[in-house]
Every structure is written in C-alpha cells, then in structure tokens.
C-alpha positions in Angstrom: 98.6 -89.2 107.3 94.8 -89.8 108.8 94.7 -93.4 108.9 91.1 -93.2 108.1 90.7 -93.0 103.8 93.5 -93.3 101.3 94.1 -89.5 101.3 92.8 -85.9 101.3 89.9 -85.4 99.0 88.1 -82.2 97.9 84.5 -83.2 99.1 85.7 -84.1 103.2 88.0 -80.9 102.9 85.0 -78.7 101.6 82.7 -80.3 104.4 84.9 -79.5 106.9 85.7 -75.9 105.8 82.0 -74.7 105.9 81.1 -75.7 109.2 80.7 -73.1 111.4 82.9 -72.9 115.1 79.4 -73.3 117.6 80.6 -72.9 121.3 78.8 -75.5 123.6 78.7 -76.9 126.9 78.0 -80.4 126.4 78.0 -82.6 123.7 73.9 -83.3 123.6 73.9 -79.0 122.7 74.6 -80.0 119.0 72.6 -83.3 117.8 72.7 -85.3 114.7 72.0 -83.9 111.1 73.4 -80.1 113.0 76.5 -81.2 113.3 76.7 -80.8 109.2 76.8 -77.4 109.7 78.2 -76.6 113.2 81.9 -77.9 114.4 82.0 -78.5 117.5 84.2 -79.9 120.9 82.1 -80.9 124.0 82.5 -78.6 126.6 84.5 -76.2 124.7 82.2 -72.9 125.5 84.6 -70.5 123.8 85.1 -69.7 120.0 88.6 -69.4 119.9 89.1 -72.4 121.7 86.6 -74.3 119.3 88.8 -72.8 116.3 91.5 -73.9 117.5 90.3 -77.3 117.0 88.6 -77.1 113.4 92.0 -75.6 112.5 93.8 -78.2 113.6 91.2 -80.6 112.3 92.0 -78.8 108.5 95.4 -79.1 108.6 94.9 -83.3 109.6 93.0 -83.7 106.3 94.6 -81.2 104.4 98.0 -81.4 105.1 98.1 -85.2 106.7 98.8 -84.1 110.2 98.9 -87.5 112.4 97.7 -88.2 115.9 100.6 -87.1 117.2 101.2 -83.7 115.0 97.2 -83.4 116.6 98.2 -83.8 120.1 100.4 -81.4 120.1 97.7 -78.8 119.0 95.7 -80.1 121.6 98.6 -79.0 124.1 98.8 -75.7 122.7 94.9 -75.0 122.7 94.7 -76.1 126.1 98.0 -74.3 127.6 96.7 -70.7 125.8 92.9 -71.2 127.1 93.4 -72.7 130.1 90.7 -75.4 128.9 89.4 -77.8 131.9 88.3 -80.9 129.3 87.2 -84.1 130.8 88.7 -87.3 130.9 92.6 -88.0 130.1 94.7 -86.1 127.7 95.3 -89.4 125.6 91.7 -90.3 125.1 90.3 -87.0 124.9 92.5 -85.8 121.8 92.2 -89.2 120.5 88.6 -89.3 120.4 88.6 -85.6 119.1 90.5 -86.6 116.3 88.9 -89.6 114.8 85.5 -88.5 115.2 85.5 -85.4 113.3 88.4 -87.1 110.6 86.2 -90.1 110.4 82.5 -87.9 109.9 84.6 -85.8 107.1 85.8 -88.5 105.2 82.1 -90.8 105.4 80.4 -87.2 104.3 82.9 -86.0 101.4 82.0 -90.1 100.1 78.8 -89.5 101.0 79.0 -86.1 98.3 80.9 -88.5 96.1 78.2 -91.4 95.9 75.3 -88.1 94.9 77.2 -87.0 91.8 75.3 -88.1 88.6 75.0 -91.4 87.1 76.9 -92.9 90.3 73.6 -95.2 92.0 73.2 -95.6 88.0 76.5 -97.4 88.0 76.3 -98.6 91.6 72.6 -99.4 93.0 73.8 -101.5 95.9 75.5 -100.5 99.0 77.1 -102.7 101.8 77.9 -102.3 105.1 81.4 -103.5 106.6 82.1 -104.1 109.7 85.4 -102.6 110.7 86.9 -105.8 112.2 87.7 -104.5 115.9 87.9 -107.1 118.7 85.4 -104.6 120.9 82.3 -104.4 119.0 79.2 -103.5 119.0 77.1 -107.0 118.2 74.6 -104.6 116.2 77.4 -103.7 113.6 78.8 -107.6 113.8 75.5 -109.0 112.7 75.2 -105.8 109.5 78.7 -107.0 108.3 78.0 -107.9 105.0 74.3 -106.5 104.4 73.9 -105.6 101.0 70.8 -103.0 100.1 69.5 -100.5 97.6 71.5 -97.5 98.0 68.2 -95.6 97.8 67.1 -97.6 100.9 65.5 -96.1 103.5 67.8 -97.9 105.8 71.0 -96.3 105.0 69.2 -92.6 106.7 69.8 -94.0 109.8 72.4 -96.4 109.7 75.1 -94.8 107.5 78.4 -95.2 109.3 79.7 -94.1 111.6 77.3 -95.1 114.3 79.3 -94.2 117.1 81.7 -92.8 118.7 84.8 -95.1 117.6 83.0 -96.8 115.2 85.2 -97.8 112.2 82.5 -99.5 110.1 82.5 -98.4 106.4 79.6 -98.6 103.3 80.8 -99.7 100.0 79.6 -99.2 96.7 78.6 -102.1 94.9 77.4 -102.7 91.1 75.5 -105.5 89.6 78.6 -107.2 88.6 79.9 -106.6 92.0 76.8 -108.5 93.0 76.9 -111.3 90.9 80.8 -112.2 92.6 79.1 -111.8 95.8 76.5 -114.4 94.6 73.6 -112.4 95.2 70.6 -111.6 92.6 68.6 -109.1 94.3 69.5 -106.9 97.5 68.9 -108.3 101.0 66.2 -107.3 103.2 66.9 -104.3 106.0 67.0 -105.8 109.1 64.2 -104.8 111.7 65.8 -102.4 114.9 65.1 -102.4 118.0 65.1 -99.3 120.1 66.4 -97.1 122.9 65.1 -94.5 124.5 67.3 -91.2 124.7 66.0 -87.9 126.0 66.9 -85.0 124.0 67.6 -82.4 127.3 67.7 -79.8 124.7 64.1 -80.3 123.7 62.6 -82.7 126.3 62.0 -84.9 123.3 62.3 -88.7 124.0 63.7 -89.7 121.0 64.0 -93.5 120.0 67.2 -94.2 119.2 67.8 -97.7 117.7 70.4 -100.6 119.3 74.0 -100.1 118.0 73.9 -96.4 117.0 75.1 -93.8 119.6 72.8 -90.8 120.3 73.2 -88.7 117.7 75.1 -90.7 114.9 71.1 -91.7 113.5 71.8 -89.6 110.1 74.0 -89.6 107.2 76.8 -87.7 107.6 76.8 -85.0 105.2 73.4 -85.5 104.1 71.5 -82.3 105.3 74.8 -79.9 104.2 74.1 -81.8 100.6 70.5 -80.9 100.9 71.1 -77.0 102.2 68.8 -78.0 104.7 68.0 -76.3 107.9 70.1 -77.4 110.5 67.1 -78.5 112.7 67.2 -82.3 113.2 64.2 -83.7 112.0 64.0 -87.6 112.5 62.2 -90.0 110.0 61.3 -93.6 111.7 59.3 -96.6 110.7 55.9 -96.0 111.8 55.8 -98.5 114.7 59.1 -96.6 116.5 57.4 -92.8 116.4 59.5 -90.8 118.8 57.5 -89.9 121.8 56.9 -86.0 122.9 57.2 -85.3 126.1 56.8 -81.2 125.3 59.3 -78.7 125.6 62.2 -79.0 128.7 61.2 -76.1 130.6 64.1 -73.6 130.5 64.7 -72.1 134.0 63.6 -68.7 135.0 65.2 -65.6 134.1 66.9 -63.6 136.8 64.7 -61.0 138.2 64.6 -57.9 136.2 67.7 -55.4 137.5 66.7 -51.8 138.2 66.8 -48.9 136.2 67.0 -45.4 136.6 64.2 -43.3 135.0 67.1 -41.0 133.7 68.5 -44.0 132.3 65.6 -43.8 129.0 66.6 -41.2 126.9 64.5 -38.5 125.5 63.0 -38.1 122.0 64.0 -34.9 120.6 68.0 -36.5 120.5 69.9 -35.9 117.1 70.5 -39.1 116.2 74.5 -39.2 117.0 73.5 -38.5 120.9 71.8 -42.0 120.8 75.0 -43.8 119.5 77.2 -41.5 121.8 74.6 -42.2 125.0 75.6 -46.6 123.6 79.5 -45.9 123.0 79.9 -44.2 126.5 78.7 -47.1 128.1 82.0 -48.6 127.2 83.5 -45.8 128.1 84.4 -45.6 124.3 85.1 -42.9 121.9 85.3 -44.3 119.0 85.4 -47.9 116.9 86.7 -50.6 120.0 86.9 -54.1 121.2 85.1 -55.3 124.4 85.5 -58.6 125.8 82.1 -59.9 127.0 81.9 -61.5 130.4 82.7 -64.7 128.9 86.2 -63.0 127.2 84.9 -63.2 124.1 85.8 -60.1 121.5 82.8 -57.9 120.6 82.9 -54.8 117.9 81.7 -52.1 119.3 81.1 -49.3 116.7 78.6 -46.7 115.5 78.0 -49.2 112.6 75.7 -51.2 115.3 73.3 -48.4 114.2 73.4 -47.8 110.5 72.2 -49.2 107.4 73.1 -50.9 104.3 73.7 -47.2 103.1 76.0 -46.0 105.6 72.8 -44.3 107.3 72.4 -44.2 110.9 68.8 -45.5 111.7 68.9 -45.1 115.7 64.7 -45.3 115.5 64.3 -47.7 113.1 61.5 -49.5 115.2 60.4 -45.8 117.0 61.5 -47.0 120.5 65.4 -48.1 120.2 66.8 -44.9 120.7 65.1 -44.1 124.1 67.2 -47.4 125.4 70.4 -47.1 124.3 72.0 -46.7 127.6 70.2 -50.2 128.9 71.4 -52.0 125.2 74.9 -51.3 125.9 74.1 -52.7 129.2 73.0 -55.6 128.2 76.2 -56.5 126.4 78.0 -55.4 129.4 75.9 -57.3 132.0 73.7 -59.6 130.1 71.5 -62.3 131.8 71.6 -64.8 129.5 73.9 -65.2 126.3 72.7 -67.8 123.4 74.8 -68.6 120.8 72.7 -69.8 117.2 73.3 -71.1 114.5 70.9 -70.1 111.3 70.4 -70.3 107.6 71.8 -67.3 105.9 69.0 -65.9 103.8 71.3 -64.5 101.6 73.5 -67.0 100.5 71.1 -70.2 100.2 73.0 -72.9 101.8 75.3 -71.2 103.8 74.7 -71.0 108.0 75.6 -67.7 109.8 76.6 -67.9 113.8 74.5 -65.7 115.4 75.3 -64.5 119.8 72.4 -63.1 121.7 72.8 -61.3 124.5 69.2 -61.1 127.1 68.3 -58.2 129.4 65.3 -56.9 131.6 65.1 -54.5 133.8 62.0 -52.4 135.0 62.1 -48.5 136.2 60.6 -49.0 139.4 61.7 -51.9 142.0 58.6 -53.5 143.2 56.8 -52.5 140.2 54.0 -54.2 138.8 54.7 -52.9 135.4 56.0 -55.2 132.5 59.7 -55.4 132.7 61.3 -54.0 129.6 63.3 -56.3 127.4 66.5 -55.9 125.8 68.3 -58.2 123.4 71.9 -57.5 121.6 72.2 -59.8 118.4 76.2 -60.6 116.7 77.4 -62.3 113.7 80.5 -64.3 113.9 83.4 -64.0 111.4 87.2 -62.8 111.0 88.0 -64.0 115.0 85.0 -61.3 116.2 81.8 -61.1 117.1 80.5 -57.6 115.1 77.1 -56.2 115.4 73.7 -57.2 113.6 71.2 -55.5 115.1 70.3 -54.0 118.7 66.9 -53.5 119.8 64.8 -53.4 122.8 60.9 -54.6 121.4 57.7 -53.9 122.4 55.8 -56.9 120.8 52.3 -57.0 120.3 50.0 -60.2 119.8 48.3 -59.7 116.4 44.9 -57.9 117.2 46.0 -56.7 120.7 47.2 -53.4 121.9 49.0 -54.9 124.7 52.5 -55.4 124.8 53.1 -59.6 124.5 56.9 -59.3 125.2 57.0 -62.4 127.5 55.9 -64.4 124.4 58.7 -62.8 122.2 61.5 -63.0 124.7 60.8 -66.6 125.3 61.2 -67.0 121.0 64.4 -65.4 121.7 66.2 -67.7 124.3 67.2 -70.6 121.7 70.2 -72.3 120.6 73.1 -73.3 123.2 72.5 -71.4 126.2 76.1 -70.3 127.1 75.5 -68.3 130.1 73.5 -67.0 133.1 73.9 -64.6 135.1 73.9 -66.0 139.0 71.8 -63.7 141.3 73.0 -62.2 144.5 71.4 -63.8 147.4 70.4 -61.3 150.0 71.3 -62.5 153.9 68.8 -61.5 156.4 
C-alpha cells in the first residue's frame, strides 16, 4: 500500500484520472495550479512514455501498488522507450512516486474538506509538520499553526510545499480547539520571499521561504474550481510579483522553399484537395504516421470534414490551395507545441491539443510575406487524430493587409517540444 493516507479514496483516484498525459521537457514547462489538470514527468517529451507513468501512478492508488511494485514499472517504461532520465534510478522513481501519490491524496482531501457543511463543522485548520530529521526550518516553525480554514494563508501554503515534503493540514472543530487550549485561531505568519524566474514567461515570480517553485497553490483547488489551467498568483500586496515581460522565444527557422506547382488550383473537386494531403504520405486511405518525434498521428480524410460527415476542404476560401504544404508541415514541421486547453464543450474538462508550425515562401530571396501553416491534433485513445488544418491569412481588424506574423506568434504557446535545427551552409 502507498504509505501516504490510510487507503484509496474516490476523490485522489478521480483527481488523478482526469489529468491529462502533457509531454514536457523540463519540469518548470508545467507550473503550479496546471499541474491539476496536466500529469506530467520532467523530461519525459513523449506521451506514451508520460502514460506509462500516470498508469502506473493509478494502479499505486488504486490497487495499492508499493515502491517497489512502482519501480518495476519504471524499469519497463524506461527499457521499452529507451528514456535518458536524470539522476539515479533509486531517487528518480522514488521522487516520481511520492510526489504525484502525495499531491493526489492532499487534493482528493482537499475535495473532501469543500463538501457541504464540512468548514461548518470544522472552521479551523492546522498545519503538521511531518516530523523528518531534514527539514525545512520554514515548515518546523508552522508545526502547530492553527487558522481559519477560509484563510487566505492556506492558498499558498497548503501542503505539500515541496518536493519531499511530508507535512499534512488537519481539520479541526471548536471542540477540537478547546483541547488544544486555544479560543480563537492564531495569526498567519508574515513570509518572506524568493525570487524565481518563470523561463516559461520571463515572469519573476516571488516565491515565499519554505515552499519549492511551484508547490505555492492548493493542490486540487483550480480542478475543484473548473478553472483555466493558467496559473494566476494572488500575494499580499507588499510581495507583488515583478514583470519582467514576455521571455523572448527564439526565431523561427527561415522559411523553406516551395514550388509554385506546389499551390493547388481553384476549380479542384473537393476530393482532389484531400487526395493532393493523403499522397503526401504516400497514403491511400485511413493510416498512421509517426511524427518526427515517433509519435502516432491519424491521418484520414476526416481531417477535412464536418460534424455532418461533409467535406469542407475551403472552409476558410484559401485551405485547399495548400494542402500539399499542410501535409508538409506534419511531415517536416518547424516547431511542434503541445497545449493543454479548456474544452468548451464539456465545462470543466481540458483537451490536449499538438500544433504542428510551418513557413515557407514561393520564391527564395523573396521579399514577399512567408506563408504560414499550422496542423492542430487532439489527443485520446493512444493517438493524436485531427482537429483542424489550415494555412491563415490573418488580417488586423480595419486592415487589408495580411498580419500573419502577429497570428503565428499567438500560435507558438504551450510546451515547445521541438525545433527543427537548420542546415548550416559551409563556404
């Protein structure tokens, strides 16, 4: 059994089994309240290989897989992906394993303690501190604090705060308090803070003493909420975090060339456009590409058509005359982004979205505005399957020209998963 909580309950199961398997290269790609929706291993940049894990996370709360029944899935995921993971086998599963264990069960509490009529029957919450002989001295000197479980305190502090932390919150009524000698709640301490630069945003957030970056929220709190999974902090007004503005992402590779016969003409029927996309892949019907990071992609006339079975090729009166370059752009992308979104449909619920970027421009040396292509995919059942394909030609509102810099800039967001390297050309 998980040594962390009695046993499996239904609120850290149902946490776990809606987050959604995010790819990433680093652990700072997913921060603080998005990790409620997204499930994630640093450095794990594949999906299967980041299934593997929330699988065998599942079956440790579900099933009361140990450490050791863990490890052994860890030995299998690696083996079959040929995963290069940083720092020893021991520590690595280890810290794998208690972190997301430990953020389920403090969340599926956290749903427990919302449920009606519970802060009715228990107002006050304290913090515990787990005991261990390497502390923080930040956790050592909350052991014991007793607040209002409506405090604003407990946003921030909520265990865990940290990778290894073991602290705990417990519920407390007014009898409680009375035992503990206490008549009213104690006063939050006052932080002190750290700064931490977000490299995904260039935001220089101020993160206070004790908590790890990225453990400043209530586990559980924003999947409670159906917020968005954009972390949003909330400080005291003397510790504003401090912009810095937007990292600047690095430059596209130059536009690639294309062929004038590569654009399509107008007058196609409408099954010549999808035909002109499927032979690309050298496909003649319904198949499965691996991208060029061995991921599996559908690739199917249904890229094309409706809600009603419909094809709509010219949907947006320009797709069809790209086809050829859309298929490319799967096929030889330049940058591949993997997002994670609120699903308008199902309020609550987060979709996993893969972008695939492309320019080219029809005449090498050309002045003329590279044209942009971008390849959207949904994630589910082990594939990637199509969304929508499109190549825009964005206008500013009250413009007639083309603003597609703008647009494809709005595009490149999320985990950046890949970039194609440029040949360099020797004299």
């Amino acid at each position: 059994m998980p040594t962390y909580g009695d046993k499996p309950f239904k609120q850290a199961i149902d946490y776990l089994q809606q987050k959604l398997p995010l790819p990433t290269n680093g652990w700072s790609d997913v921060y603080g309240k998005q990790h409620d929706h997204a499930f994630m291993v640093a450095g794990a940049n594949k999906t299967a290989i980041v299934e593997g894990f929330s699988n065998a996370i599942q079956a440790a709360i579900q099933d009361g897989e140990t450490l050791a029944d863990f490890r052994k899935r860890f030995d299998s995921i690696v083996e079959k992906h040929g995963w290069d993971y940083n720092g020893s086998r021991g520590w690595r599963s280890k810290l794998i394993y208690e972190t997301n264990i430990r953020q389920a069960y403090n969340a599926g509490r956290e749903a427990q303690m919302t449920e009606p009529g519970f802060q009715e029957l228990f107002p006050y919450m304290e913090y515990r501190h787990s005991g261990a002989e390497n502390f923080r001295p930040q956790h050592k000197a909350w052991d014991r604090l007793v607040l209002a479980s409506n405090d604003p305190w407990w946003d921030i502090h909520s265990p865990s705060n940290g990778y290894g932390c073991k602290c705990k919150k417990f519920p407390k009524s007014k009898r409680a308090m009375k035992r503990l000698g206490k008549t009213t709640p104690d006063t939050a301490p006052a932080d002190e803070y750290k700064e931490h630069l977000d490299k995904r945003t260039g935001e220089l957030k101020q993160v206070p003493l004790g908590i790890d970056p990225g453990f400043e929220h209530t586990p559980g709190q924003s999947w409670l909420r159906h917020s968005t999974p954009q972390f949003i902090e909330q400080w005291p007004a003397n510790a504003k975090p401090i912009p810095i503005g937007p990292v600047a992402k690095p430059p596209l590779p130059k536009p690639q060339v294309a062929k004038q016969s590569d654009i399509l003409p107008d007058d196609l029927p409408e099954e010549s456009y999808v035909n002109a996309f499927l032979n690309e892949f050298s496909a003649d019907g319904p198949m499965v590409y691996k991208d060029v990071l061995s991921e599996p992609i559908a690739i199917n006339d249904y890229l094309f058509r409706g809600a009603d079975g419909q094809l709509k090729v010219s949907k947006d009166k320009l797709r069809h005359r790209y086809m050829r370059l859309l298929a490319r752009a799967i096929k030889d992308p330049d940058e591949i982004w993997s997002i994670l979104e609120p699903d308008r449909a199902h309020p609550g619920k987060y979709k996993l979205k893969r972008r695939y970027i492309k320019r080219w421009t029809l005449d090498e040396g050309s002045s003329s505005q590279p044209i942009h292509g971008f390849s959207a995919f949904e994630y589910g059942q082990g594939i990637w399957t199509g969304n929508t394909s499109f190549t825009p030609h964005r206008k500013q509102r009250g413009s007639k020209v083309p603003d597609n810099d703008t647009y494809l800039e709005k595009q490149r967001e999320g985990v950046n998963l890949y970039r194609r390297e440029e040949q360099v050309k020797e004299e």
